[in-house]
C-alpha positions as CSV (number, residue, x, y, z in Angstrom):
1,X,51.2,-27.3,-34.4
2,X,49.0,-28.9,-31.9
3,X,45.1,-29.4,-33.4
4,X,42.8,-26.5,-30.9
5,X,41.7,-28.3,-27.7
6,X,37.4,-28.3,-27.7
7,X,35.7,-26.0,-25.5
8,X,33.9,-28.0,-22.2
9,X,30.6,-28.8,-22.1
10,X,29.8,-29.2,-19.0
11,X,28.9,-26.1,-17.5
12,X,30.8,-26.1,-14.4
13,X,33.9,-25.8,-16.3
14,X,32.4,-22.4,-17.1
15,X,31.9,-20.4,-14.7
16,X,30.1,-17.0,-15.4
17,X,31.3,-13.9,-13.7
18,X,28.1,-12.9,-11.7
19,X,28.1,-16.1,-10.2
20,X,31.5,-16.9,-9.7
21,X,30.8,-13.5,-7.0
22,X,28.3,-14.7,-5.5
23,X,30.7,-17.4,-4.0
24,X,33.2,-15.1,-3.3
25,X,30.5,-13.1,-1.1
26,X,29.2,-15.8,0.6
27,X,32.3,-17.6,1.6
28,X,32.8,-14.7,3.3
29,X,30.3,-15.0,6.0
30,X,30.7,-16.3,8.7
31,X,29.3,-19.7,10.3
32,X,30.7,-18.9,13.9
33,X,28.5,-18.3,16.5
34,X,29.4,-15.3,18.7
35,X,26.3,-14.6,20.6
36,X,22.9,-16.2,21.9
37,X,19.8,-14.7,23.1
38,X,16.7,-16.4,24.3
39,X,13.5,-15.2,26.0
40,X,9.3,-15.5,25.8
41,X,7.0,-12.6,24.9
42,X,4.1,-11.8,26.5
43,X,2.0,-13.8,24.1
44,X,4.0,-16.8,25.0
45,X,5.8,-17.0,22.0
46,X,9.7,-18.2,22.4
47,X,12.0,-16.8,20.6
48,X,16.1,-17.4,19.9
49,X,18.7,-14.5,18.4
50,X,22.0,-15.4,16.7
51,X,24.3,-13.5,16.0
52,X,27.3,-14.8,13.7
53,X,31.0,-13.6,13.0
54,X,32.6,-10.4,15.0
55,X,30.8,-8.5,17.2
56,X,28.2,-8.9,20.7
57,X,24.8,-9.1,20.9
58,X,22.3,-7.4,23.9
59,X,18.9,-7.5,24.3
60,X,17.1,-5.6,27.1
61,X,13.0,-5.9,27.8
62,X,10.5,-2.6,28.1
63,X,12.1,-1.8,31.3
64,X,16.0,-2.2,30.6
65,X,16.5,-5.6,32.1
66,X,18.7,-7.5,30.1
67,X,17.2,-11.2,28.8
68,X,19.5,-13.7,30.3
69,X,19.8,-17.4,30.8
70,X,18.7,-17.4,34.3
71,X,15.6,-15.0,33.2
72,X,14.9,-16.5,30.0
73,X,11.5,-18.2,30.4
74,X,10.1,-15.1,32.3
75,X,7.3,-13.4,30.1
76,X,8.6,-10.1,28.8
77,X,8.5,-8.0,25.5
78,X,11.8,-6.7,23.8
79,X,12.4,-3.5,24.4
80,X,16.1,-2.8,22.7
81,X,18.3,-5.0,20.6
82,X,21.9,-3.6,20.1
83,X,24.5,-5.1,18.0
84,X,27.8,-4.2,18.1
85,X,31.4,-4.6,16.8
86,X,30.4,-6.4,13.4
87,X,32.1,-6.2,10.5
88,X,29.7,-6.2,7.1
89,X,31.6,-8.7,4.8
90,X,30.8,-11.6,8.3
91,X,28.3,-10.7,10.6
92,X,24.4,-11.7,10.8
93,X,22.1,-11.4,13.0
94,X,19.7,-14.8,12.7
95,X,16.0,-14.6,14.7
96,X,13.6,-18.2,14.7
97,X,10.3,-18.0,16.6
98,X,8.4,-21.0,18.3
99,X,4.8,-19.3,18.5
100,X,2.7,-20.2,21.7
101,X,-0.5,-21.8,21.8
102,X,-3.5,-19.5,20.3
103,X,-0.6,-16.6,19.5
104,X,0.2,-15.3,16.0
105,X,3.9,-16.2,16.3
106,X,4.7,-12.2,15.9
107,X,7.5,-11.4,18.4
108,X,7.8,-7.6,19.3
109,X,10.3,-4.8,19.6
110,X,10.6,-1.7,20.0
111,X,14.0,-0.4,18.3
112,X,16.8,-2.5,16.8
113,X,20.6,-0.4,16.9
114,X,23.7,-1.8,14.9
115,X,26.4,0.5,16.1
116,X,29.2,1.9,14.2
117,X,31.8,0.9,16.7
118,X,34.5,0.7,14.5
119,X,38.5,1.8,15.1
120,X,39.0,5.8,15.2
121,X,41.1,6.9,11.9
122,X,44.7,7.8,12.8
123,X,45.3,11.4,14.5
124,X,47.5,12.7,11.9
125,X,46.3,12.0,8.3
126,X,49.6,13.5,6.8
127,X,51.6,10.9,8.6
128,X,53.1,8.1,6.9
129,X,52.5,4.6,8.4
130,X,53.8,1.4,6.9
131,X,50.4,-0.6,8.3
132,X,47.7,-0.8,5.6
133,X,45.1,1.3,5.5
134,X,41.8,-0.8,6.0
135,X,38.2,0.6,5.8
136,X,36.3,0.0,8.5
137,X,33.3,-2.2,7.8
138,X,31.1,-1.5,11.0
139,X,27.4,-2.8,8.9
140,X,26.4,-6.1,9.0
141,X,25.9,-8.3,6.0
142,X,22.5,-9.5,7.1
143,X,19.8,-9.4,9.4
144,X,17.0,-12.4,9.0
145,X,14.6,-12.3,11.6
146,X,11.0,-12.5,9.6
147,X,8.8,-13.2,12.8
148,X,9.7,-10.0,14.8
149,X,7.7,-7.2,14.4
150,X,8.5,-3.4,15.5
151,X,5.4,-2.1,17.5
152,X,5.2,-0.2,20.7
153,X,6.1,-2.8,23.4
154,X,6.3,0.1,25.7
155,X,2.6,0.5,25.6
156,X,4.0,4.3,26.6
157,X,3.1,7.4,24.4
158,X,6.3,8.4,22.8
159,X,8.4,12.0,24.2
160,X,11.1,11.9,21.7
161,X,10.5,14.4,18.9
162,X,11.3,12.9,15.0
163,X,14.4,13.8,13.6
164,X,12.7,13.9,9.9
165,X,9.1,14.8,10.0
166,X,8.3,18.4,12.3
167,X,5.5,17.6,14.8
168,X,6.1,13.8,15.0
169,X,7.1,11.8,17.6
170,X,9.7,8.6,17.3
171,X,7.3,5.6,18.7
172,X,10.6,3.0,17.6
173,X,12.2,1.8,15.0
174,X,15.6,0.5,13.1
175,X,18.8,2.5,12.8
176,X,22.2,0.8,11.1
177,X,24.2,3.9,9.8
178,X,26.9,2.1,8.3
179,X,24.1,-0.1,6.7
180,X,22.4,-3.2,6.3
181,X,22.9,-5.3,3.4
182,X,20.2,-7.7,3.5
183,X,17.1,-6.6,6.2
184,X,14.6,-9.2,6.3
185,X,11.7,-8.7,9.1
186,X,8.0,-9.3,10.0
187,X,7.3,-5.5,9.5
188,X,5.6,-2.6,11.1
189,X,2.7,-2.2,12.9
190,X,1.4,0.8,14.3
191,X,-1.8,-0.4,15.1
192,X,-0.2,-3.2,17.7
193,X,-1.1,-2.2,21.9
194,X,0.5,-4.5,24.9
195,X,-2.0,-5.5,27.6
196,X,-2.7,-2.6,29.4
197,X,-0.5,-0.1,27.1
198,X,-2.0,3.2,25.0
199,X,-3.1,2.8,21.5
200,X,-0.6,5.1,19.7
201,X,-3.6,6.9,18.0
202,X,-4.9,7.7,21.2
203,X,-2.0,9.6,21.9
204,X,-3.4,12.7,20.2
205,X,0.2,13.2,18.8
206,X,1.5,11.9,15.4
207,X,4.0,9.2,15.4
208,X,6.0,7.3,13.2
209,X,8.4,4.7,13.3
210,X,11.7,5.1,11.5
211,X,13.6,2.2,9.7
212,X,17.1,4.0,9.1
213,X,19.6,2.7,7.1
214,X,22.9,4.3,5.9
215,X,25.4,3.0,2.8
216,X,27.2,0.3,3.1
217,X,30.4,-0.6,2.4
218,X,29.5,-2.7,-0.9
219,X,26.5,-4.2,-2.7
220,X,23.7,-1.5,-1.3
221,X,20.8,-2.2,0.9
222,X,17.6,-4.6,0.0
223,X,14.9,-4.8,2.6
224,X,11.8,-7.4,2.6
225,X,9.0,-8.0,5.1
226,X,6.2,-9.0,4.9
227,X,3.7,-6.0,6.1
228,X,3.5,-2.7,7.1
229,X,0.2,-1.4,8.9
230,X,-0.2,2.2,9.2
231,X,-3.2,4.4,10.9
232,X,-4.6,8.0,11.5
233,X,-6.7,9.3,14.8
234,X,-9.1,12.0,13.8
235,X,-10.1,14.8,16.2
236,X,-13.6,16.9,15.4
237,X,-13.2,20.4,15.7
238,X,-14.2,21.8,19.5
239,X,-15.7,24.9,20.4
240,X,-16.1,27.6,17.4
241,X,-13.5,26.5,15.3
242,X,-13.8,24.6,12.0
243,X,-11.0,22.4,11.3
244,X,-10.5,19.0,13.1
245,X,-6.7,17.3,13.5
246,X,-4.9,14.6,12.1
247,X,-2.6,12.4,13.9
248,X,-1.2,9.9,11.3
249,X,0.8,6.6,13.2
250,X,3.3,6.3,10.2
251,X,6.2,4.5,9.2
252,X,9.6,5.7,7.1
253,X,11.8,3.9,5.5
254,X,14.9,5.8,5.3
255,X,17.7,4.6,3.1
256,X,20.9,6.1,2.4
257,X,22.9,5.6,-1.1
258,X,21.4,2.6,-3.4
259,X,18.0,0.7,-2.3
260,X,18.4,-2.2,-4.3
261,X,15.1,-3.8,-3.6
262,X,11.9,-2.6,-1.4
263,X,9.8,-6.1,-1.1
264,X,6.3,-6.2,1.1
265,X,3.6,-8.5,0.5
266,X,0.9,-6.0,1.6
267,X,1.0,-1.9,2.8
268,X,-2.3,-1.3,4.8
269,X,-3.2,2.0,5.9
270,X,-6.2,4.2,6.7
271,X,-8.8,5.5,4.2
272,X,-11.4,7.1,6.2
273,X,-13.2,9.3,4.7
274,X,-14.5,12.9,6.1
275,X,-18.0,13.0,7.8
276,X,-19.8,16.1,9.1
277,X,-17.7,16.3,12.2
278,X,-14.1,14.4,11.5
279,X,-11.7,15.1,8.8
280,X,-10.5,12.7,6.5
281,X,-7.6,9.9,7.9
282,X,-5.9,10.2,4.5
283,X,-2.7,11.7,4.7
284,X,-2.7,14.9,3.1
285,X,0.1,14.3,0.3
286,X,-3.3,12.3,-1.5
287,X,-6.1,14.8,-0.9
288,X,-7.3,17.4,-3.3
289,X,-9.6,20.0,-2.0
290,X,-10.4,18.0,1.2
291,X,-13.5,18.1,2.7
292,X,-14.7,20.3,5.5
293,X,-13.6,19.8,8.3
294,X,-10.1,19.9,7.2
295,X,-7.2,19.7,9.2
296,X,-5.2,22.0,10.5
297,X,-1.8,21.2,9.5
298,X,-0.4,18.7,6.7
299,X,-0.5,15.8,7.8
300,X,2.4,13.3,6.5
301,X,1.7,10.2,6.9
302,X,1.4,6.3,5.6
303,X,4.5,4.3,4.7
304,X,7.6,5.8,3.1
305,X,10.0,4.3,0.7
306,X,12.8,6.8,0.7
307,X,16.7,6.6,-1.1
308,X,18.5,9.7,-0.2
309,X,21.9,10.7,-1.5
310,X,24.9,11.1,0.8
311,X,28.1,9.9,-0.2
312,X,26.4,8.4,-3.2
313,X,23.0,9.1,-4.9
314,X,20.1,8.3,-3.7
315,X,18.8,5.3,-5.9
316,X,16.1,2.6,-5.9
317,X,16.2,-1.1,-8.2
318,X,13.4,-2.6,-7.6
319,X,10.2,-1.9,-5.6
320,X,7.9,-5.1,-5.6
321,X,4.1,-4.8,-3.4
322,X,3.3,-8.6,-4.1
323,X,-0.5,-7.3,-2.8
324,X,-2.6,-4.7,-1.9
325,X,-0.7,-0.8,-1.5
326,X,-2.4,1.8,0.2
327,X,-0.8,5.0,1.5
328,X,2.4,3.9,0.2
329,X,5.1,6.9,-1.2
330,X,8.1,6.2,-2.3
331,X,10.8,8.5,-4.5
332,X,14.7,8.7,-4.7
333,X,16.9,11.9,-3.9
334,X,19.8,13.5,-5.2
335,X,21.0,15.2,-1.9
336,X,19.1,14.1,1.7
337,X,15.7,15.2,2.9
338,X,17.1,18.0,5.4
339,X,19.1,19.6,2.2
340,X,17.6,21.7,-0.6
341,X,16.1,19.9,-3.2
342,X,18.6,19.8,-6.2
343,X,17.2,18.7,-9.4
344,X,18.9,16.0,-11.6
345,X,18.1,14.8,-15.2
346,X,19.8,11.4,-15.1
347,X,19.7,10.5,-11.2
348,X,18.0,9.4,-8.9
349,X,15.8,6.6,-10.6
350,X,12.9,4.7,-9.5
351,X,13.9,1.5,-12.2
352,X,11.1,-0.8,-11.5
353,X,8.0,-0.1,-9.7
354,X,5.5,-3.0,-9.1
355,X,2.4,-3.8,-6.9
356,X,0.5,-6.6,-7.7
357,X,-3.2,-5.6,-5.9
358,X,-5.2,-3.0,-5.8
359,X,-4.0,0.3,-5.4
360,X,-5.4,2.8,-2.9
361,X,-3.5,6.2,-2.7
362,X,-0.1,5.4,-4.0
363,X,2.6,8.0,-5.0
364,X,6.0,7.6,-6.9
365,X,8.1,10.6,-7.6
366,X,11.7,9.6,-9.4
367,X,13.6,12.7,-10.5
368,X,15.9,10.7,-13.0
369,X,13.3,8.3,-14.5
370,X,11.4,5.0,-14.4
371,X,12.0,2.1,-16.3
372,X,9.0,-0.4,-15.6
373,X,6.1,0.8,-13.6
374,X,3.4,-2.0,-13.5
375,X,0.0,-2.7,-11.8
376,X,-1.7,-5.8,-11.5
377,X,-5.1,-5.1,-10.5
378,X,-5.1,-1.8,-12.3
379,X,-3.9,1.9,-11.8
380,X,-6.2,3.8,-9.3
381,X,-5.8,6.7,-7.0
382,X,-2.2,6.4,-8.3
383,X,-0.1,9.7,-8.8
384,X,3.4,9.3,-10.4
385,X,5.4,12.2,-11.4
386,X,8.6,11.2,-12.9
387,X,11.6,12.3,-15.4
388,X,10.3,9.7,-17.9
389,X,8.6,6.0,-18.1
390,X,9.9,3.3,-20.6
391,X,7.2,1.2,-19.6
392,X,4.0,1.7,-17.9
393,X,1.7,-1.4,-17.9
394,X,-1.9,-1.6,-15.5
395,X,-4.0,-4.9,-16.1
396,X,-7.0,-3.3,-15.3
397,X,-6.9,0.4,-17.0
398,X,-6.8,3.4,-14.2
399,X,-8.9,5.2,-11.7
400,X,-8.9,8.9,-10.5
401,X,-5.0,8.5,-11.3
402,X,-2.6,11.4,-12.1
403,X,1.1,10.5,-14.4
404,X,2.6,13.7,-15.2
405,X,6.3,13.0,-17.4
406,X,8.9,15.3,-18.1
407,X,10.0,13.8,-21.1
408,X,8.4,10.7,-22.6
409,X,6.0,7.3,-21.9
410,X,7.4,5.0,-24.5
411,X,5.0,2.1,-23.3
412,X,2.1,2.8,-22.2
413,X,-0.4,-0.2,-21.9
414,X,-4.1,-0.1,-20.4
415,X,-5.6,-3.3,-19.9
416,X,-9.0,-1.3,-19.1
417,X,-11.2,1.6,-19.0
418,X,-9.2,5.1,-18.1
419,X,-11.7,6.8,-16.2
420,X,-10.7,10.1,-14.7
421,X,-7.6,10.2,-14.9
422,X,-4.6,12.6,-16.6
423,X,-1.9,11.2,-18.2
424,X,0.6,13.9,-19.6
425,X,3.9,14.2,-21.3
426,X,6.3,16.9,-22.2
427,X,5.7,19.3,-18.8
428,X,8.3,20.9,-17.0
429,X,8.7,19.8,-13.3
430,X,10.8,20.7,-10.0
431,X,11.0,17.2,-9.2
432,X,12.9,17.3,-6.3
433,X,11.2,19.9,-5.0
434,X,8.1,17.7,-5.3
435,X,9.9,15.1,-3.0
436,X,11.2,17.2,-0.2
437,X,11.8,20.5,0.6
438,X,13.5,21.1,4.1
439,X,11.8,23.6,6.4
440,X,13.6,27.1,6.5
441,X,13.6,29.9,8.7
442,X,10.1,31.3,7.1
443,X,8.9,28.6,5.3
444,X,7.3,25.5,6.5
445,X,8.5,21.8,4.6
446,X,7.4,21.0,1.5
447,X,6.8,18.1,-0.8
448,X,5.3,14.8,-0.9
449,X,7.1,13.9,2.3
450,X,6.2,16.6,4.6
451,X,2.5,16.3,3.2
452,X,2.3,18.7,0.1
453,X,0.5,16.8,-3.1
454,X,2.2,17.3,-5.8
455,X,0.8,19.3,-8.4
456,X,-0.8,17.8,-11.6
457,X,-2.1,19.7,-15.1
458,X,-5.4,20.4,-13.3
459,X,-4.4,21.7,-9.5
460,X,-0.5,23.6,-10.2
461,X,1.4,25.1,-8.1
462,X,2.4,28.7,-8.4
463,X,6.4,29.6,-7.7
464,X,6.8,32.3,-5.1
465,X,9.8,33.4,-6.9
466,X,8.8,33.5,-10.5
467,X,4.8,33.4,-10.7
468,X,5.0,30.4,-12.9
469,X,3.2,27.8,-12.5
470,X,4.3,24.1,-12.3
471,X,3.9,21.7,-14.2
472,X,4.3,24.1,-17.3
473,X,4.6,22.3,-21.0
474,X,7.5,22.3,-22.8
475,X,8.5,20.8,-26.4
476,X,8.9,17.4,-27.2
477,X,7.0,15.2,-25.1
478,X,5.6,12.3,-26.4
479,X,3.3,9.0,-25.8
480,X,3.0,5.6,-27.5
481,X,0.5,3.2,-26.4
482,X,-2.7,1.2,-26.0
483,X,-6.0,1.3,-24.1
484,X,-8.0,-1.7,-24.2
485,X,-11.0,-0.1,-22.9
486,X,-12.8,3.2,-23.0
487,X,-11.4,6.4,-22.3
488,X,-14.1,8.3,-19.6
489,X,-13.4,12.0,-18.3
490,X,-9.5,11.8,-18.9
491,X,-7.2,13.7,-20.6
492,X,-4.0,12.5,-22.1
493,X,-2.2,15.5,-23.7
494,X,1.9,16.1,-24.4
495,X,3.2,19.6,-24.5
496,X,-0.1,21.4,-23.9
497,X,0.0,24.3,-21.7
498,X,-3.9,24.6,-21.0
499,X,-3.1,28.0,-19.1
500,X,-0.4,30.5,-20.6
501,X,0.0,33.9,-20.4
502,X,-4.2,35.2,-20.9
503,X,-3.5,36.6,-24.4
504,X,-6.3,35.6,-26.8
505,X,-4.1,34.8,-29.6
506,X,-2.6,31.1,-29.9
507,X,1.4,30.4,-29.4
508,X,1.9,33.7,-27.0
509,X,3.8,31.9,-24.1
510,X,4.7,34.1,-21.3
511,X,4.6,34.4,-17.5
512,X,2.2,32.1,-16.8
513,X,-0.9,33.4,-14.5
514,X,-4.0,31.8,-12.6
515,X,-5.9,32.5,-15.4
516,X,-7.6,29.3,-17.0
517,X,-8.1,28.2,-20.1
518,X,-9.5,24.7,-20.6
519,X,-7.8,22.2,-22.9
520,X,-9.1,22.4,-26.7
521,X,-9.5,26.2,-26.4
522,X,-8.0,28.8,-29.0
523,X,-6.0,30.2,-26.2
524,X,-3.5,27.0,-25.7
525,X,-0.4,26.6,-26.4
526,X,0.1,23.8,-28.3
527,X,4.1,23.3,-28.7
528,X,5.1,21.6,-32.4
529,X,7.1,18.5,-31.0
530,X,4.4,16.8,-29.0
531,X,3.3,13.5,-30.1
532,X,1.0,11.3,-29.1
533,X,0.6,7.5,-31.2
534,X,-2.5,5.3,-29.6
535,X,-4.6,2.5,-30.4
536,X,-8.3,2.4,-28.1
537,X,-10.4,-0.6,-28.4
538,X,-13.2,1.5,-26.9
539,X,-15.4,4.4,-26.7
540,X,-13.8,8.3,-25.5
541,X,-16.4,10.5,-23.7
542,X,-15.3,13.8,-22.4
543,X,-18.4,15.2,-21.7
544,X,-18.0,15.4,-18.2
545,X,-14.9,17.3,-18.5
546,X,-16.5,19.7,-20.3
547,X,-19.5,20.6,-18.0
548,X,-16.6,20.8,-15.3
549,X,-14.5,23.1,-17.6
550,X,-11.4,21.2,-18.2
551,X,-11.7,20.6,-21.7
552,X,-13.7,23.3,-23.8
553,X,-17.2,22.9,-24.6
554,X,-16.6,24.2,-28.3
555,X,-14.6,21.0,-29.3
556,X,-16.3,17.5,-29.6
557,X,-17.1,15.4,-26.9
558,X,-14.8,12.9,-27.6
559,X,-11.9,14.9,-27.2
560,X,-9.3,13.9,-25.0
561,X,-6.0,13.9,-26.9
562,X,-4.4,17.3,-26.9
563,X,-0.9,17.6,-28.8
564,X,0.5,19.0,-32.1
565,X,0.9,15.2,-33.9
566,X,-1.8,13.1,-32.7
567,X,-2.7,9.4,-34.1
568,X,-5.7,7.7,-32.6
569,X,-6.7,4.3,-33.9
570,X,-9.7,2.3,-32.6
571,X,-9.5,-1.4,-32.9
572,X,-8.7,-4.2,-30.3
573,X,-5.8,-4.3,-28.0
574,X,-4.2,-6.9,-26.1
575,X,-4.0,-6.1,-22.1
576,X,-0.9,-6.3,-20.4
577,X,0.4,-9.9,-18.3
578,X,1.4,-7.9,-15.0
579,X,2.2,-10.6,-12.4
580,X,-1.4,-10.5,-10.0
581,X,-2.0,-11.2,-6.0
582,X,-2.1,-13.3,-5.5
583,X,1.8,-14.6,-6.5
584,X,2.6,-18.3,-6.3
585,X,6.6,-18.4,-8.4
586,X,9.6,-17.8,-6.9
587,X,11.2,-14.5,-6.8
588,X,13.7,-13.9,-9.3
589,X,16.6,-12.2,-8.5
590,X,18.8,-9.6,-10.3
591,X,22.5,-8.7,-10.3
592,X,22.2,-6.6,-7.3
593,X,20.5,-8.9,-5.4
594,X,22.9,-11.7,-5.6
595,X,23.9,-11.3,-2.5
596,X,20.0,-12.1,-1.0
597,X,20.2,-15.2,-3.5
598,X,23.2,-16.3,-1.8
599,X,21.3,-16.4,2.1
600,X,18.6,-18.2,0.3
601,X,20.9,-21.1,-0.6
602,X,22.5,-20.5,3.3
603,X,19.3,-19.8,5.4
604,X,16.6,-20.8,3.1
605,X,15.6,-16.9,4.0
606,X,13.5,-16.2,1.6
607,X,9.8,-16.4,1.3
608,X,6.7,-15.8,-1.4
609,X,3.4,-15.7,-1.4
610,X,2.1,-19.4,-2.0
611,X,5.7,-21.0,-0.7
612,X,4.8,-23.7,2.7
């Protein structure tokens, strides 16, 4: 018998599986130029596209004239780039920028289209043929152009009416529906005018640009830019009335199947407050009781981050803000946003949910879960309703935020004060409802994404059906965690029902009315599995919640944790090592984004915060 031969040291002689596929993916692409456009913006900025492997490439200006050799160095904006004929597993499309003197090197344009141009199937389906049956792979694998911007080149106001938002009008965007693998671009920006063009929140119309992406044929879609700027025009009332309008210059991002990773380095938006005379520029899925004068309609509006289900579930790895978020909703869909919201209690999930700034209006609804949601600069003016949270870490403690869980928060750490917030566990919710809820024939839309807050503990929402109200508690929610800091005019409660059925006597739970009873009164309904297991480094003072009436005045004034088990400790905690902006290491990629990795090590595509 021959002695056993020793394993290899050296590591090449072991190849492990994920990246042993990241080879096979990138051998695939292809290094073949099939197509080269040229031109010069109006800024003077020149700029090159490349398009590799099948398919053509055209590129028109604002009025339809095609860019061409002979025209090339004649100063026009991109109106339309249209790819077509690629095939996913080989084609890019490759953009490089030379900016001109005193410009910002952001090149322009108005809508990018990669068509599905693919071979019809055969007219007979029962029919036996001896060819092979091949799918049709009418995506492209990448497209890396980080120094072209969408914005209005027209410098028109927009006529064609939005396919997903009622009352908006399409001002551009990006639509691939047999998908993108890899997007990588400068971003949006609403706020951009061509010389002698019209503002688009002059228009005195809402607007949005759409970023539309369907499923590919393998590996899902990531996208990655670097900012998205979003804005509102306010109108006063006129005459006798007393409501003003809204017009919010938005932007969607619209993904179909699995959205392995969303990546910005900043979301901007507008934050103006209401005066006297103009109502607020917030959109309306953030405002609670908004001041007078208030709007006349919902108005949807900021950035969206969207994963709707068609031939797969909607689904979403990784969402990463490297800086500041503001106006920024994103959540993840069983069916699409023009079907009736279906509820799910494993899918879709929101796995990891990161911004690294400060937060200003942010919303994340996932119906089947979250694994890691972490801030860097702290939670405020956050609202997250979700099937559960594994982990949910904010270095700085939390703000005027609102986390409502159906089931349990298994890590919840505080690396500050929690100052007017609600954090609650163990509550029934219509998640997907909350998302979206299509427009009918005598109902207007609903949910976060046409405009509708979603409800919290403190401002539910009454069925029309069945009277209940929503979020109701249920048994066996449950929260583990620390608070390094003081706990101010928040309550953290798990299955609490502050409002049942009106009875006086304690554990009646029926039809739930408007009646209201605050937290810590005899008439809650306190359900035997809730939990809740803390340790607070600092001081808890409810006694602005009580002159306001959420939490009863005949209980002590540090009250603030409401549940059938609770264990409060007081001592010191450790805060939280959330990643801050700003971020200077290099992006680490997962298993489902191996196939960015592999255009770093082609294109050197990638970029950081803090990388020359």
């Amino acid at each position: 018998m021959s002695p056993r031969k020793p394993s290899p040291t050296r590591r090449s002689f072991q190849p492990r599986a994920e990246d042993l596929e990241t080879r096979q993916l990138l051998s695939s692409l292809s290094t073949k130029v099939s197509a080269t456009v040229s031109g010069v913006d109006t800024k003077g900025d020149r700029w090159t596209l490349t398009l590799y492997g099948p398919g053509t490439l055209n590129v028109v200006d604002t009025s339809g004239t095609a860019f061409t050799k002979a025209n090339a160095s004649k100063a026009r904006d991109i109106g339309v780039i249209t790819v077509s004929g690629t095939v996913t597993s080989e084609s890019r499309l490759i953009g490089k920028v030379t900016p001109g003197s005193g410009s910002d090197g952001r090149v322009f344009f108005q809508q990018l289209n990669v068509m599905a141009s693919g071979a019809y199937g055969k007219l007979d389906s029962t029919r036996l043929s001896s060819d092979r049956d091949v799918s049709a792979q009418n995506g492209i694998a990448a497209v890396n152009i980080p120094d072209f911007w969408l914005g209005n080149t027209s410098g028109t106001k927009p006529t064609f009416n939005s396919p997903i938002h009622s009352g908006a009008f399409v001002a551009g965007g990006i639509d691939a529906t047999e998908g993108i693998n890899v997007l990588r671009f400068g971003g949006i920006d609403t706020t951009y005018t061509p010389t002698g063009g019209t503002a688009l929140n002059t228009t005195s119309q809402a607007n949005e640009f759409i970023v539309n992406i369907g499923t590919p044929i393998a590996s899902g879609v990531s996208i990655i830019l670097n900012k998205v700027i979003t804005d509102a025009q306010t109108t006063a009332p006129t005459g006798t009335a007393t409501t003003g309008t809204v017009n919010q210059q938005s932007a969607t991002f619209l993904v179909t199947g699995r959205l392995n990773l969303f990546q910005a380095n900043e979301i901007d938006g507008n934050t103006t407050n209401a005066t006297s005379t103009l109502p607020s520029a917030v959109p309306s899925q953030f405002l609670v009781n908004p001041a007078a004068p208030t709007p006349t309609t919902t108005a949807a509006g900021g950035t969206y981050v969207i994963s709707q289900g068609g031939a797969v579930t909607g689904q979403i790895g990784k969402v990463k803000v490297f800086g500041n978020a503001t106006n920024f909703t994103t959540f993840a869909l069983v069916g699409d946003v023009f079907s009736s919201a279906v509820d799910a209690t494993l899918d879709p999930k929101v796995s990891n949910f990161f911004i690294g700034g400060e937060t200003n209006n942010v919303a994340l609804i996932a119906p089947g879960g979250s694994r890691n949601v972490s801030f860097g600069r702290g939670m405020d003016n956050v609202l997250i309703n979700t099937q559960f949270i594994q982990n949910l870490h904010a270095n700085r403690g939390g703000v005027n935020s609102f986390v409502t869980v159906s089931r349990q928060i298994g890590n919840m750490v505080l690396g500050g004060d929690l100052i007017n917030s609600f954090v609650q566990s163990g509550y029934s919710q219509t998640l997907a409802t909350y998302a979206s809820t299509p427009a009918g024939t005598f109902t207007a839309g609903g949910g976060i994404f046409n405009g509708v807050r979603p409800p919290n503990i403190t401002d539910r929402l009454q069925s029309s059906l069945s009277g209940v109200f929503a979020p109701s508690a249920h048994g066996g929610g449950a929260i583990h965690g620390r608070i390094a800091g003081n706990v101010l005019d928040s309550v953290i409660s798990t299955s609490v029902d502050p409002d049942p059925s009106g009875r006086n006597e304690p554990g009646t739970f029926q039809t739930i009315t408007s009646k209201f009873f605050p937290f810590g009164a005899p008439e809650n309904v306190v359900l035997p599995r809730g939990t809740i297991n803390l340790k607070v480094e600092g001081t808890v003072d409810n006694s602005g919640l009580q002159s306001s009436g959420i939490v009863s005045p005949d209980v002590a004034a540090n009250s603030a944790f409401f549940a059938a088990s609770v264990k409060v400790d007081k001592g010191p905690v450790v805060p939280p090592n959330v990643d801050q902006s700003p971020r200077t290491t290099p992006v680490r990629f997962g298993y489902s984004q191996r196939f960015i990795k592999g255009l770093v090590r082609r294109d050197n595509s990638i970029s950081y915060p803090g990388k020359k």
